[in-house]
C-alpha positions, 0 to 999 in steps of 0.5 A: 709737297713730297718728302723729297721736296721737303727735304730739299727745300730744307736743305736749301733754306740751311744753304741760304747765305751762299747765293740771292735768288729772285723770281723776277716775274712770273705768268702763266706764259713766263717766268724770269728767274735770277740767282746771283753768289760768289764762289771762293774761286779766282775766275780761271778756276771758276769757269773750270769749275763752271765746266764741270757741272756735274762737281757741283749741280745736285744729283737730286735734280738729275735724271740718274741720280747722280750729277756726275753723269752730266757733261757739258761741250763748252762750243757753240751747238755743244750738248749739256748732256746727261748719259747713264746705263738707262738712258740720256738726255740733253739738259741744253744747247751750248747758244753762245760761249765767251770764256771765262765770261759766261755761257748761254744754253736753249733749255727747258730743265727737268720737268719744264721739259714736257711743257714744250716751252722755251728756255734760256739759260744764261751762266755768267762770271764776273769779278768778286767782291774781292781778289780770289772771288768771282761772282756767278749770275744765273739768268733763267727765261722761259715762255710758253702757252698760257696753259704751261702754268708757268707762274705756279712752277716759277717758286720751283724753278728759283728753289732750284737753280738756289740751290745749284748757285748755292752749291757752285758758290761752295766748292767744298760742298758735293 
């Protein structure tokens, strides 16, 4: 494991309160992920917050290093996209959007990317354990050929969509 690696697995395990993450199953041909927490965040300024991807995804786990560079067209069809001075690249595909509820996108993240495999990404909203919070379920499926190894990425995959639902669950964290 790199040191960056490490490094985020330590930041991740300091974060661990903040969100409930499970890799529901795994084989070399899938993985299903869920990552569960609740944000301090009353739902209009959750699904804004949800729109703004690049205020609180981590710049770590993108290709320009810096999350900012991420937007997302909250249509159906509409791109999550990542532009730089050096490049760009569509993260997903907007497949389904109910406002304020949840958005679904075609994605295979980062590296899975490579693999040719098939993933959805489902961000879903509901309300919190209290007035002025809202919970954020993130919903990972992916499938592919057996050789992807998708089994042995699938403890990756959860250590990174944590972290995201961590950082979306504390919106004082950048």
């Amino acid at each position: 494991m790199s040191m960056r690696m490490l490094a985020v697995a330590a930041i991740v395990t300091v974060l661990t309160g903040a969100a409930n993450a499970e890799v529901k199953a795994s084989a070399p041909d899938g993985m299903v992920i869920q990552v569960r927490g609740e944000a301090p965040l009353g739902r209009d300024d959750a699904w804004t917050r949800l729109l703004k991807i690049g205020s609180w995804w981590s710049g770590e786990h993108t290709y320009s290093g810096n999350a900012a560079s991420m937007t997302i067209d909250p249509v159906a069809g509409g791109c999550w996209c990542e532009k730089w001075s050096g490049g760009q690249v569509e993260h997903g595909r907007v497949i389904y959007m109910k406002p304020k509820e949840a958005i679904r996108f075609s994605s295979a993240l980062g590296p899975l990317q490579g693999l040719g495999v098939s993933g959805v990404l489902t961000l879903t909203l509901a309300d919190g354990s209290a007035p002025g919070k809202t919970a954020l379920t993130l919903d990972m499926k992916v499938t592919g050929s057996s050789l992807s190894g998708l089994d042995k990425m699938a403890p990756l995959v959860d250590m990174v969509l944590s972290e995201q639902g961590k950082r979306f669950a504390a919106p004082g964290l950048q």
